[in-house]
N, C-alpha and C positions, 0 to 999 in steps of 0.2 A: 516175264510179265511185261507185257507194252507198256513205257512210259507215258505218261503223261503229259500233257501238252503244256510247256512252259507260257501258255497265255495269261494276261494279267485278268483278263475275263475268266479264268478258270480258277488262276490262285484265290482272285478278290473275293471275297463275300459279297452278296449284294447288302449293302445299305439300307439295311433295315428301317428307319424314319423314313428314309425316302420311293419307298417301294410303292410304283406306279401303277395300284389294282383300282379298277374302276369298282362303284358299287357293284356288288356280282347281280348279277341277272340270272335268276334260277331255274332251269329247263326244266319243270316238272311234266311239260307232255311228254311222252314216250318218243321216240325219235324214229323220223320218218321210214318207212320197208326201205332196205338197200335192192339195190338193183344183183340177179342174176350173177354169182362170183365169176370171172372170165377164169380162161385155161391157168393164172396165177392169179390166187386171191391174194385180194391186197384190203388191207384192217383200217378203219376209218381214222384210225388214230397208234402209226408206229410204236410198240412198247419202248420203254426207254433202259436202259443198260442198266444195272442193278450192282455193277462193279465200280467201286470207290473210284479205280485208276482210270475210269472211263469217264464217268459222272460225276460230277461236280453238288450234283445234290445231293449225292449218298455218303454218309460222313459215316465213322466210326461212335457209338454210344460208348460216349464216356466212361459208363460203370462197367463197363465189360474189359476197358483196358486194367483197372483198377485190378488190387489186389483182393478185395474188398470191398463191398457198396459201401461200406463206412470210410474206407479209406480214401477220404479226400486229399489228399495231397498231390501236389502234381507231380514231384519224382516216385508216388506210386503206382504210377500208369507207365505202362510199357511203351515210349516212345515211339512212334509209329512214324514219326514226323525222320527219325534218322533212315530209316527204309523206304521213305516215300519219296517222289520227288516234289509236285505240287500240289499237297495233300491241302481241300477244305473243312479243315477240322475248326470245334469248337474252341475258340481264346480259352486262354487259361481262365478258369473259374463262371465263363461262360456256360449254365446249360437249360438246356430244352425239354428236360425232365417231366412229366407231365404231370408228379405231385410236388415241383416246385414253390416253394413260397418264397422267393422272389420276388419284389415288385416289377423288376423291369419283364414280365413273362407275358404280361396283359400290353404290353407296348407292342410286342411280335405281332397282335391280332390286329391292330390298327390300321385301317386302309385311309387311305389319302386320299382328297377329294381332288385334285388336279393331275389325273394324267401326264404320264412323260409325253415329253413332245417327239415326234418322230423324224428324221433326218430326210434329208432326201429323196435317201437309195430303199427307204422302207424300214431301215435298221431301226435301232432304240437310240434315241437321243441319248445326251449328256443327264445325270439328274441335277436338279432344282439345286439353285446356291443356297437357298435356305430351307430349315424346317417348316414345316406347320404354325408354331408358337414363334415363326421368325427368327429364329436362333439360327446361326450361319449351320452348315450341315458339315458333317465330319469329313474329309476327303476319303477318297479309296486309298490313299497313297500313305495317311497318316498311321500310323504305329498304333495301336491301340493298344491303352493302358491293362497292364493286367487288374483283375476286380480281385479283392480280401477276397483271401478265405472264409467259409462258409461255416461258421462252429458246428459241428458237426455232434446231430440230433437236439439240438439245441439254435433255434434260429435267433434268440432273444440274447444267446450271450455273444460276448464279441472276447475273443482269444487273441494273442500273440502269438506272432510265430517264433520272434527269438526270446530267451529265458534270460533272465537277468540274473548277479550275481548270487542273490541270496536264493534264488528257486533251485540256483547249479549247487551249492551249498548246501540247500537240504538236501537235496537226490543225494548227494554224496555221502550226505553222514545217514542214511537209509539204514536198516538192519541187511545183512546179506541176505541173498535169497536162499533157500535150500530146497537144494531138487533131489529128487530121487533118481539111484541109481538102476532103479529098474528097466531092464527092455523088453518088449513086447515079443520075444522073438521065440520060436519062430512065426513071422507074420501068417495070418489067417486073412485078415480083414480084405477090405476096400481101400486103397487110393484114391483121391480125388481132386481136380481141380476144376476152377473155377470160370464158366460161361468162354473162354477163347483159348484153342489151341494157336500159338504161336507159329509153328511150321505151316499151318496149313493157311493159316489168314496170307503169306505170300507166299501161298503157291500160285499156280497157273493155272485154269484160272484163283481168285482166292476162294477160300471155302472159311465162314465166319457165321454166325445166328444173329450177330448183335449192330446188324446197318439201319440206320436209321437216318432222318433227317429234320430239316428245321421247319416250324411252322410255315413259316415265309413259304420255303419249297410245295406244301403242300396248297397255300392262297395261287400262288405261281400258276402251279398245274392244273387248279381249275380251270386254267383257257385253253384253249384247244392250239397248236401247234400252227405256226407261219405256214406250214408244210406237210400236212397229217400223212400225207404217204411215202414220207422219208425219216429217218431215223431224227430224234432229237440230239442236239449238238449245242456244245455251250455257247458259241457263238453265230453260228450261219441257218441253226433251227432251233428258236428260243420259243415258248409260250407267245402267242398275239394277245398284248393285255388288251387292246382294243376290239377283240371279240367278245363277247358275251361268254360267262363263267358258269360251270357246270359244279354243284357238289360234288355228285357223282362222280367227274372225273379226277376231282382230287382224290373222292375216296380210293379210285382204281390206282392211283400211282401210290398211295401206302398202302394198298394189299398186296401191289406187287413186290415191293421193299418186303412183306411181312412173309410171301411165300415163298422168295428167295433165303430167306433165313430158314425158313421150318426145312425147307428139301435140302439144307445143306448139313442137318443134325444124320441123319443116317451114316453120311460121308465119316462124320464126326468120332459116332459110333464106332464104328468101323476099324479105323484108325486107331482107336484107343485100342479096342479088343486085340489086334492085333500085336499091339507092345503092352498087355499085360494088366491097363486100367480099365477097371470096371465102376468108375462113380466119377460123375460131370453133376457140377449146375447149372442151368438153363440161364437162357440174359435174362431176366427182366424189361427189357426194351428188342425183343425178339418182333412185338409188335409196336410200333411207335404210335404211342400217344391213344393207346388202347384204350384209358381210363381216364383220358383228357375228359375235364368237363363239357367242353364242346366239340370235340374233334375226336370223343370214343367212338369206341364201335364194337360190336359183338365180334368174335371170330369164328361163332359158325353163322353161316354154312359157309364160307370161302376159304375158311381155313381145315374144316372137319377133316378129310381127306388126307392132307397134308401132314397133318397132326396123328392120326390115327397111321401112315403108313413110318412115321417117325416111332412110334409108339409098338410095333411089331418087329422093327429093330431090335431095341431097346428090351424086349422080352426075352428073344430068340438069344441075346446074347445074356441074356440077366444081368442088365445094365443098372446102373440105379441114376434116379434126376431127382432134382431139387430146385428148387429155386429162394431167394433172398429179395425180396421188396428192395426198395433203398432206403435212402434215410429218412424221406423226408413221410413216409407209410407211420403214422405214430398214433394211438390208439389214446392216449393218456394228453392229451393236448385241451387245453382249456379253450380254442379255437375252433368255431363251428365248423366253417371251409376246411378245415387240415382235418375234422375227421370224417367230413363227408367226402375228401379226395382219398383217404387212408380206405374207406368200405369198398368204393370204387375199385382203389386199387388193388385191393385181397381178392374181389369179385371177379376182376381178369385173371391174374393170376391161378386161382380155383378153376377158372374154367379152360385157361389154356393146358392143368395137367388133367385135367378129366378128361379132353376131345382127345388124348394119346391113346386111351384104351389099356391101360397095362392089366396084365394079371392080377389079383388082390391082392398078393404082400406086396406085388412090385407098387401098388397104385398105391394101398397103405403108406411105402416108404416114401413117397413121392411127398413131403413135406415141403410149407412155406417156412423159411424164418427171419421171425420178427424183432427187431429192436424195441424194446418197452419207448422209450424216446425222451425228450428233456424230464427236467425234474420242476420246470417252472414255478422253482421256491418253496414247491412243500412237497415231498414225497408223498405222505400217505396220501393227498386230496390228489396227488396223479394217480397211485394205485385205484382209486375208489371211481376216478372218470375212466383208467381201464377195464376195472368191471363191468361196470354200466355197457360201453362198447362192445366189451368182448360177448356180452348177452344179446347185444341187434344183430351178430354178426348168423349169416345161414349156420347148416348143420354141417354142409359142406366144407366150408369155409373152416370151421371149429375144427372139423375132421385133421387139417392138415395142417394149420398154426403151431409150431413151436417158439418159444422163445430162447433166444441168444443173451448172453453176459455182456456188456459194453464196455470198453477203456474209456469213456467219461465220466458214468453216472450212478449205473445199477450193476451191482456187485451179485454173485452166485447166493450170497448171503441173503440178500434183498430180493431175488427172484422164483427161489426154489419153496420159499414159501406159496406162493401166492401161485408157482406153476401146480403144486398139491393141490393146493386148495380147486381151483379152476381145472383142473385133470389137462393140463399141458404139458409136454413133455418139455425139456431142459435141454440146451444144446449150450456143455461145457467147450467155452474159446480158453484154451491155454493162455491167450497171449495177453488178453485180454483180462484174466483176470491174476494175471501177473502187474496190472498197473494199476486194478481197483479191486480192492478186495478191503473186509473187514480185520483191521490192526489186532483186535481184540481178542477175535476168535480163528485167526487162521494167521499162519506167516506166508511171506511172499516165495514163491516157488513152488516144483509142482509135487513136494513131500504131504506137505498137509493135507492137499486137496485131493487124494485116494482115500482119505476119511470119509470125503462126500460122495464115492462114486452110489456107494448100494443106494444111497434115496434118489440120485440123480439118475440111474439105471431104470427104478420102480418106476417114476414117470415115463418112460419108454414102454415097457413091458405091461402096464394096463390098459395102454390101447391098441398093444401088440402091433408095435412098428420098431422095426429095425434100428438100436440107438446110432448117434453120427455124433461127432464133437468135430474140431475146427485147431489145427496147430499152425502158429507164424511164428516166426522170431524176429525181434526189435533189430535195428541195425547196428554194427558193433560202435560207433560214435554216441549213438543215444545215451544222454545223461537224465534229463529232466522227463517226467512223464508225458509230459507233448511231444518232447522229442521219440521217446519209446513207442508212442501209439504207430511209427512210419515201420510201415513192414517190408523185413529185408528179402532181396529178389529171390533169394533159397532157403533151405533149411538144414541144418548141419548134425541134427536126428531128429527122433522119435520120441515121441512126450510117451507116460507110464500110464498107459488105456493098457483096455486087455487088448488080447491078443486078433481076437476076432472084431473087432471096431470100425468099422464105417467112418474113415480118416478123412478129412477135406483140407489141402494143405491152401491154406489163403497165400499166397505168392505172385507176384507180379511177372517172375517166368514160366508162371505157368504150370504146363506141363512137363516141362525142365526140370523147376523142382524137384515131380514127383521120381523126374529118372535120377537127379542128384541123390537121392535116398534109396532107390530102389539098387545103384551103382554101390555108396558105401555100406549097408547091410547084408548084400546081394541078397533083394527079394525077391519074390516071383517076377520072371519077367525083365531081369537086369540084362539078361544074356540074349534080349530082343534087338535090340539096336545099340549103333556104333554112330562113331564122332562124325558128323559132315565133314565136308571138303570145304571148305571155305572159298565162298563165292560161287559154287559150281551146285547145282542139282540134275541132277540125270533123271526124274522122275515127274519131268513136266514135258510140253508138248510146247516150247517158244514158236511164238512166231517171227516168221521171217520174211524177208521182203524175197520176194522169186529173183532171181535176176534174170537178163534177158538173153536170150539166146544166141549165141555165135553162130554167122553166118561165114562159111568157106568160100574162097575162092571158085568163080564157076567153072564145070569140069564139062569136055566133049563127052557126048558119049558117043556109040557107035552110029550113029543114026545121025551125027552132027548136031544134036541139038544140044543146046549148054540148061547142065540142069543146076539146082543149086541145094546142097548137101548143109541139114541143119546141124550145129553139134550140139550136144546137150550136158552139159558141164556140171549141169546142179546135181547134185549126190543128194536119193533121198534119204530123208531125214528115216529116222525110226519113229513111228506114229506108237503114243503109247495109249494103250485103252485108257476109256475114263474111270473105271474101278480101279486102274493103278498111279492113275494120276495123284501127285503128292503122298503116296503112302513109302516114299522110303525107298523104293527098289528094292532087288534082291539083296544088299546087304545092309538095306535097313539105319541108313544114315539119315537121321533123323536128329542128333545131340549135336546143340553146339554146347559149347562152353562159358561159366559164367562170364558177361561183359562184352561179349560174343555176337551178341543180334544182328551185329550187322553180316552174320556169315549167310544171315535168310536172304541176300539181294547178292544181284553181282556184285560186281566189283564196280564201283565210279571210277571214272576215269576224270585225274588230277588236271587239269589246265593251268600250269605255271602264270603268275601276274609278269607281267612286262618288268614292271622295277620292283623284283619282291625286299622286303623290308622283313629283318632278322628279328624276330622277339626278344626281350631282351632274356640276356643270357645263353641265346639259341645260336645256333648258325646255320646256314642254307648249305647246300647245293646247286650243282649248277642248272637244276630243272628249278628251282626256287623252294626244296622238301626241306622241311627241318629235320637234320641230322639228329640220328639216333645214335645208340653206343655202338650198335653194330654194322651201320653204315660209315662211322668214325673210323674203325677196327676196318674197314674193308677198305678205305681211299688209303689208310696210312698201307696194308698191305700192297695197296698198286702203289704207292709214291714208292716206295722200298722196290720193287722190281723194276720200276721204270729208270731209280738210280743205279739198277744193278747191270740194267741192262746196257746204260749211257758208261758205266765202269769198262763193262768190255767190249764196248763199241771204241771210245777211247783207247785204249788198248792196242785191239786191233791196228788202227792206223798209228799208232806211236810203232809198231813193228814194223808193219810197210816202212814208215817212214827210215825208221833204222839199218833195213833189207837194203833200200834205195842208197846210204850213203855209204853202208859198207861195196856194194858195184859200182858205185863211183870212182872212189877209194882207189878199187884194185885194177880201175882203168887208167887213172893218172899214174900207178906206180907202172904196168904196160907200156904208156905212153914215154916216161920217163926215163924206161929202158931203153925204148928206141933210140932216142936221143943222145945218151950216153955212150953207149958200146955199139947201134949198128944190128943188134941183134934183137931181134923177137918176131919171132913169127916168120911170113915170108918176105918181109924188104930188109931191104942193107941201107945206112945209111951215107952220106955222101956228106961234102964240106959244104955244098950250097944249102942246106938242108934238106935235098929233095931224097926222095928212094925209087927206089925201080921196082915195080909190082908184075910179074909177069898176068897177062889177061889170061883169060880161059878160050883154049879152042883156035889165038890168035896168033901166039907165038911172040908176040911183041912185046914191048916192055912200057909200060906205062910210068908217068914222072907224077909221082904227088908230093904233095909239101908235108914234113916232119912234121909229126906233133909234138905242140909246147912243152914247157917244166908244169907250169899249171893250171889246172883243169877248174873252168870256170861249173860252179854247181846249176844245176837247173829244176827249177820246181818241179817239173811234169817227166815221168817216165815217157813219155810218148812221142817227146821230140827224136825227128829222124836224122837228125845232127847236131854235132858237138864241135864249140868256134873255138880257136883257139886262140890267145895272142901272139903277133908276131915276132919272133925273134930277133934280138937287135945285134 
């Protein structure tokens, strides 16, 4: 996948206060005939890239990373930010939800009455040092504070995140839980997980349902482009605020975002059938801001098509979808606005799994579910404003409503009532109701609560839809029940459902999870895929830069004329279809391992600092790495050969050198000879000290001088003479 442009125009967010939209001026005539399309048509207004890594306006929806629309916590969203390079993603606790209740949500709508000033070159000026209300304006450069936590289904309470002594003291002295030893085996059901495959969000291209973006972006794309018949770009082709503003064109840049989602659900499909899972839930924010009080919009007719050919998918493999509102969808709210946003929002949802078209049980199965919502200080006067609601809601909408058990508020005890009563069916969360449940009449763990299956089964089976339940497990640190509601990234079995069960594993890996289970029980489908290569995918189509072509030296030919011979170096690539893009290849290497995510990108590449600084207790290397145990274990193995090697390097010339003085040795006792007796070799000696050497060839006798008693040593073998001193 192409990186991303490390521009600060691309990291930054714009500056929401300061965001330079003129009053829009609204084009409601129809826009004038285009002239005759020439030999290449060209569109009044370039589409814009609908990939995160290219587009700075297309963010990732928050609840799709989640493990759970409930699960607000930011270590339960799949980190996206370690695989990306300069991802524009939402601040921690930041979001753009469109049944937010939020105050700061109605500040995104505000347009500013003084235009950015324009630079010279045409560009966009610097923005305004101050707000509107005069307050100096936040810098681009400033860090921005992470916002509380959101209590979650509850906007009126305010939580802690860390537990105090006595809170860790109660969890402790808790009864134990007791689970049953039952397992489902052999499996029958469905697997399932939740709105994002992992592998495929970084593939190449990525393939996701849940892109979305910020208000701002869509005020933004009202204007019509610096440059209508070139692509848009984050910095050199931005929106001209100083054109007059089109609805409509904002509406076309979130339908575009909306059917890049819907046409990448078949891919999805696909995918899944092929390793074995047959049950997905849909994003919720598939379409952004569908059910926005101001900024909704119907999905058909632009989306019908789209929707219906996702939908025949989905059949042909007997797929099952679902979808989960988020939290802020609450039926039971003493607040006028939170339940005219909650009908809105059931209204999209209803209608985005009707335009699918599925078969009747599959369209049946195709369930909303709902969290009952705060408890706003009296239980039953919220039971009583969820009736009332749940009576204005269509028949449609009733059709596919179930409700879910919550880890804050409403226990299985408190719901299964009232799901009787109102003919809803029951969606048992294991995990969930290991942290709220009735003391009285149930103990914690999942023994007791196969007591409740047959009533919680019969709410299923009266409206004859296929039942589903919902298993996570807490993380192994969690003590206090705040701590417990954070759901750990896998699952290490199988809760005591029957056998046949419509399983939805809430996990933040995803579809990992589902093969972490499918691996230790070996279920259907375990013996589909194998462990990635880390850093490496064979199953995408990279791009590459061409490089350019060698040119040879120029050659005669027979005619005299010099011609010039291109070479052509580049090896091609294997072109892989786009039906097999991102599915794995032939051997189906699709798992990484828990902790792992980063095996979904290449590899980064490390850039040592200049003068790196050791952590403490750490040590470096000499690229500036923190030593590991087993790069510790590998210098000391080279420091060890390298002394081994210096031992018989050493050595060696310690013999030379010894070789050298025993031939020294055995020349001064030669020479010594001579001197003595007259004898050695071919001269005699004489009383002058001279010898007579006969020449070769000459006949003559040549006169040299005796050699000394002692032979002076000399460093180097190579000298071609040997001095001696003179004899006195």
């Amino acid at each position: 996948m192409p990186k991303r442009k490390s521009s600060t125009a691309l990291a930054q967010p714009i500056p929401l206060p300061d965001l330079p939209i003129q009053a829009p001026v609204i084009e409601d005539e129809p826009p004038p005939p285009k002239r005759r399309a020439s030999r290449v048509p060209r569109t009044s207004q370039t589409k814009a890239s609908t990939n995160p890594d290219e587009n700075a306006d297309v963010i990732d929806a928050p609840e799709a990373l989640r493990a759970s629309p409930d699960a607000d916590t930011k270590d339960e969203e799949m980190d996206v930010s370690k695989v990306e390079q300069d991802g524009d993603f939402l601040a921690d606790g930041e979001s753009d939800a469109s049944l937010s209740e939020m105050s700061d949500i109605e500040s995104l709508v505000k347009i500013n009455e003084t235009p950015a000033k324009l630079s010279k070159k045409g560009g966009r000026g610097k923005p305004s040092e101050t707000n509107p209300d005069g307050k100096p304006a936040p810098s681009a450069k400033t860090k921005k504070e992470p916002a509380k936590e959101s209590q979650f289904l509850d906007p009126e309470a305010d939580g802690e995140d860390e537990a105090d002594e006595e809170e860790i003291k109660a969890a402790l002295s808790r009864p134990p839980p007791v689970n049953s030893n039952y397992l489902p085996l052999p499996w029958k059901g469905r697997l399932g997980y939740a709105c994002l495959n992992t592998y495929l969000r970084f593939s190449n291209p990525p393939v996701f349902s849940s892109r979305t973006c910020r208000i701002a972006s869509i005020l933004e794309n009202r204007h019509p482009l610096q440059d209508p018949n070139e692509p848009p770009h984050a910095t050199k082709n931005r929106p001209d605020r100083e054109q007059p503003a089109s609805i409509r064109r904002g509406e076309e840049f979130v339908e575009q975002l909306s059917l890049a989602n819907v046409r990448d659900i078949p891919k999805m499909l696909r995918w899944n059938d092929r390793y074995g899972i047959k049950f997905m839930r849909l994003s919720s924010e598939m379409f952004p801001f569908a059910s926005h009080e101001e900024y909704g919009y119907k999905l058909a007719p632009f989306a019908a098509d789209a929707l219906a050919e996702a939908g025949k998918v989905a059949a042909e493999l007997g797929h099952r979808l679902t979808t989960h509102p988020g939290q802020f969808t609450q039926l039971g709210s003493p607040r006028k606005p939170v339940i005219d946003n909650a009908l809105r929002d059931l209204d999209y949802h209803a209608e985005m799994l009707s335009l699918l078209k599925l078969p009747p049980q599959q369209d049946r199965d195709a369930v909303m579910i709902l969290h009952l919502g705060g408890v706003f200080g009296d239980k039953e006067a919220t039971l009583n404003r969820f009736r009332e609601n749940y009576a204005r809601l269509p028949q449609g909408v009733k059709d596919r409503l179930v409700l879910e058990n919550d880890d804050v508020s409403w226990s299985v005890h408190d719901l299964l009532p009232l799901c009787e009563e109102l003919n809803i069916p029951l969606v048992l969360d294991y995990h969930h109701h290991n942290i709220i449940f009735d003391p009285t009449q149930i103990r914690e763990g999942t023994k007791d609560i196969v007591d409740l299956y047959p009533r919680i089964l019969a709410t299923w089976k009266r409206k004859n839809i296929t039942p589903k339940m919902h298993y996570s497990e807490p993380t192994p640190e969690a003590i206090t029940g705040r701590q417990r509601r954070k759901h750990n990234p896998r699952v290490a079995t199988l809760p005591p459902c029957p056998p046949d069960m419509d399983l939805m594993i809430e996990a933040k890996d995803k579809e990992q999870a589902v093969f972490e289970l499918m691996r230790t029980f070996k279920l259907p489908g375990f013996d589909t895929f194998n462990d990635m290569i880390p850093h490496v995918r064979k199953d995408d189509n990279k791009p590459t830069k061409t490089p350019k072509k060698k040119k040879t030296p120029k050659k005669k030919t027979k005619k005299g004329k010099e011609e010039e011979e291109d070479e052509d170096d580049i090896e091609a690539q294997e072109v892989i279809a786009d039906d097999d893009v991102g599915m794995g290849g032939p051997e189906g290497r699709v798992y990484w391992p828990p902790g792992q995510e980063h095996w979904l990108r290449p590899a980064k590449r490390v850039v040592a600092p200049k003068n790196p600084k050791a952590p403490p207790g750490k040590e470096l290397d000499e690229k500036g790495r923190i030593m590991t145990a087993a790069m510790k274990k590998r210098r000391e193995k080279e420091e060890q050969q390298k002394v081994k090697e210096e031992e018989q390097y050493l050595a060696q010339v310690e013999g030379e050198k010894l070789a050298k003085e025993v031939e020294m040795d055995l020349d001064a006792k030669e020479v010594e000879k001579v001197k003595t007796t007259g004898k050695g070799g071919k001269t005699k000696g004489k009383a002058n000290g001279t010898t007579k050497r006969k020449s070769k060839g000459s006949g003559k006798e040549a006169e040299v001088e005796a050699a000394p008693a002692k032979l002076e040593r000399r460093p180097s073998r190579r000298a071609t003479k040997v001095d001696y001193a003179e004899e006195e």
